[in-house]
N, C-alpha and C positions, 0 to 999 in steps of 0.2 A: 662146633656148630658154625653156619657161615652166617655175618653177621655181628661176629661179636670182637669183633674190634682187630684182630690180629693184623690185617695189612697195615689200618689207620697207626697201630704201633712201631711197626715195621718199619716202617713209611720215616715216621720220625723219629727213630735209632736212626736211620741212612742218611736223613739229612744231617743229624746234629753232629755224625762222627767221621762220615766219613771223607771229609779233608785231611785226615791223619792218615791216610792209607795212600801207596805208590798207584793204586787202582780200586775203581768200584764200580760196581753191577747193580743196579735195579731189577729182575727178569719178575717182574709183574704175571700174576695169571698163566702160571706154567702149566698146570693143569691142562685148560682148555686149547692151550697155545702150542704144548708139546703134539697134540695130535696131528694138527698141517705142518706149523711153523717150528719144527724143532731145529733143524737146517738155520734159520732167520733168530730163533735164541739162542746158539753156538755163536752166530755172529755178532749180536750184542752184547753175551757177555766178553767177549775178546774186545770189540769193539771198549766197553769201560775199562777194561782191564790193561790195555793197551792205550789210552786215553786216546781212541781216533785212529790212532797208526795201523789199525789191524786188517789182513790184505784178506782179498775177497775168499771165502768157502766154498768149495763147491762140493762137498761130499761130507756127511758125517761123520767117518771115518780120518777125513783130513785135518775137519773142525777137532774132533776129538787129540789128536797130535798136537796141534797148534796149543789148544789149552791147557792143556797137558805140560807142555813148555814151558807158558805164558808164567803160570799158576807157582808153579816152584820157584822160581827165582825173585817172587813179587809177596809185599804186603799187600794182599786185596780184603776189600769187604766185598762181599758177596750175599744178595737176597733172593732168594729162589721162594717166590710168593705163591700160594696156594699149590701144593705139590699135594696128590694122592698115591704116586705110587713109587716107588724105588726108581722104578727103571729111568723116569723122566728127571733124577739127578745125575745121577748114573750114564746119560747120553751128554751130559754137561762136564760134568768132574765127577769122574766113577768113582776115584776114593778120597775122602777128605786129605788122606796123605800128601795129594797132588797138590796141597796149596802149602804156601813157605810160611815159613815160620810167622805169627806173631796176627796170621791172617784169621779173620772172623768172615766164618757162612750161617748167616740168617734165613729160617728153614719156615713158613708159614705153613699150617695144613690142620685140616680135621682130622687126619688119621694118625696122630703120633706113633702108632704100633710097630713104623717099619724104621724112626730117626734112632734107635739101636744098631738096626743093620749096617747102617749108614756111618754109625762113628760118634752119633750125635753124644756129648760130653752133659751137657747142661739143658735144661729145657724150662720153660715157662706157661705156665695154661693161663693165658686170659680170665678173671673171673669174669661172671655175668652180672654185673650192675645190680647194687640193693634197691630196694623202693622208694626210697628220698632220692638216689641219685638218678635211678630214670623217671620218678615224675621231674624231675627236672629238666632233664634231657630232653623229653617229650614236651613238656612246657615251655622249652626255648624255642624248638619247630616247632613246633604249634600253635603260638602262641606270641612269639619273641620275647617271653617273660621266663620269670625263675618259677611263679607257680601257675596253676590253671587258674580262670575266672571263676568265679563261685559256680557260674550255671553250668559249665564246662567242667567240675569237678569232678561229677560222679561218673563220666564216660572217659574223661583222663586215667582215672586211676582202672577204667575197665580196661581201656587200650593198653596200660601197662601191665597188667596181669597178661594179658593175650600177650604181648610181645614177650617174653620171661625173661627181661634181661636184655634182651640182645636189642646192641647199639643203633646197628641201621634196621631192626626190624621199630626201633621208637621215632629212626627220622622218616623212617618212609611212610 
């Protein structure tokens, strides 16, 4: 489900570790972003992977070479955040083979169905938040406290039924 935390997690694996890597990749909201800009996330992830060095793309085909390269010879950490569908890894680094040894790619998505096809070894489902821990959540937005106000109780604990869980459906 979108919501429930998997980039905010993502997000902070990528800061805490990856100083330990020869290169690392953020590629945020691939999903929406492979549709125009898949041409402009070849170039950033090369761009991390290459720490800057990496020379301009002009064709997918070319991108896809270059990474290819890039990938094998390199420890990278790699985030490919919100992906729905194979193909949009696949125009990045088509087989996980292509990354050298010792390297980690972080796979965010609703669809886990296709991170099989893909190679995926290990995987993680976010749980959805128990009810002490989003009336809390929700009473820190809301509130900037740990619980709701007395008069504010009984439409807290209504919003957090309505949200079921999910993280930014409690901050929004």
């Amino acid at each position: 489900d979108g919501g429930g935390g998997k980039t905010t997690i993502a997000k902070a694996v990528y800061n805490d570790i990856s100083y330990q890597f020869d290169g690392s990749s953020f590629l945020n909201n691939v999903r929406e972003r492979s549709k125009d800009n898949a041409l402009q996330l070849q170039q950033e992830l090369l761009h991390g992977i290459l720490k800057g060095k990496s020379p301009k793309v002009s064709n997918m085909d070319e991108g896809i070479q270059m990474i290819k390269r890039s990938l094998s010879s390199k420890r990278v950490l790699v985030v490919f955040d919100d992906v729905d569908d194979l193909m949009q890894i696949e125009n990045l680094a088509e087989e996980h083979s292509w990354f050298g040894p010792r390297s980690r790619i972080i796979i965010t998505t609703r669809h886990k169905h296709f991170l099989t096809q893909y190679g995926v070894k290990e995987s993680y489902e976010v749980p959805k938040l128990h009810d002490a821990e989003a009336i809390k959540l929700f009473s820190w937005w809301a509130f900037k406290q740990n619980l709701p106000n007395e008069i504010y109780k009984n439409l807290s604990y209504r919003v957090v039924d309505y949200a079921k869980g999910l993280p930014l459906a409690l901050k929004v």
